[in-house]
C-alpha positions in Angstrom: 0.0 0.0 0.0 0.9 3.3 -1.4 0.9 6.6 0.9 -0.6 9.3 -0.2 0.8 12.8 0.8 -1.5 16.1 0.6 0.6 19.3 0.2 -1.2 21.7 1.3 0.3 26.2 0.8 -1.2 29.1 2.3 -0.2 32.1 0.5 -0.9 35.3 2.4 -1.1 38.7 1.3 -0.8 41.7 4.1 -1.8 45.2 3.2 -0.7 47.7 5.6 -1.6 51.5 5.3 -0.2 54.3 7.2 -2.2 57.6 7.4 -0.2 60.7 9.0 -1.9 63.4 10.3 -2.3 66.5 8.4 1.0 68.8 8.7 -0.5 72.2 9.2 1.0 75.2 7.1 1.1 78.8 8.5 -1.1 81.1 6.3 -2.9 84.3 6.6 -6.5 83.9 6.4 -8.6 87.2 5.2 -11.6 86.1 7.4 -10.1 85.5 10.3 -7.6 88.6 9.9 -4.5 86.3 11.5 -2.4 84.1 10.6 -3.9 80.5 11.1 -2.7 77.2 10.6 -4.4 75.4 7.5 -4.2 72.3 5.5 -4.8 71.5 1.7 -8.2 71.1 0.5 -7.0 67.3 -0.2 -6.0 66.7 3.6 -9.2 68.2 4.8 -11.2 65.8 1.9 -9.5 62.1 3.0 -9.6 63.2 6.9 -13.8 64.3 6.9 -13.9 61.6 4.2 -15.6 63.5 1.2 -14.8 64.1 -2.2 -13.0 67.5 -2.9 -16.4 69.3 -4.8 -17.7 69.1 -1.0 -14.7 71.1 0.3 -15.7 73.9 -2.7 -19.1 73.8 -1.7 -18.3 74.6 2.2 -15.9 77.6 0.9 -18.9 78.7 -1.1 -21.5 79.0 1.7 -19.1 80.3 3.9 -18.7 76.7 6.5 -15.2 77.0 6.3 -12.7 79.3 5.6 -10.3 78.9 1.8 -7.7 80.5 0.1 -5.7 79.9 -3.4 -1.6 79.8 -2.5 0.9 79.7 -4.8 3.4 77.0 -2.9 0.2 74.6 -1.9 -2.7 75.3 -3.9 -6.3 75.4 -1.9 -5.9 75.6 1.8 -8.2 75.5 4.8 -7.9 77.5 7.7 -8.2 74.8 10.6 -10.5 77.5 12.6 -13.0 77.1 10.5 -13.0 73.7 10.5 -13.4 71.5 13.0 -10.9 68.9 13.3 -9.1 66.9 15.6 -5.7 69.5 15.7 
């Protein structure tokens, strides 16, 4: 009599993601009149978890607080928003 073996393989894939917290940058914002610490339009999208026409329409009505820069494009000041700082 004849053994029979079984070979048995577990492959296993691991996906690990890292998320840092927004790095502020130091801006003037005209509604606040002061320099404030603010984040890009993308940060504030991926850490409220919406897309970044949501962010345009909360600068429209006036819910938070943007501004066009040069060096980072659409930022947020934090006042105006309120997030974990």
């Amino acid at each position: 009599m004849q053994k029979r073996h079984t070979k048995i393989v577990i492959e296993r894939d691991e996906v690990v993601v890292l998320r840092r917290a927004p790095q502020p940058i130091v801006a003037w914002c005209p509604e606040c009149q002061r320099k404030t610490q603010t984040i890009t339009a993308m940060q504030v999208a991926e850490s409220c978890q919406v897309d970044q026409s949501r962010i345009q329409e909360w600068i429209q009505s006036g819910r938070v607080h943007g501004r066009q820069t040069p060096e980072h494009g659409l930022v947020i000041c934090l006042n105006s928003l309120d997030l974990p700082r």
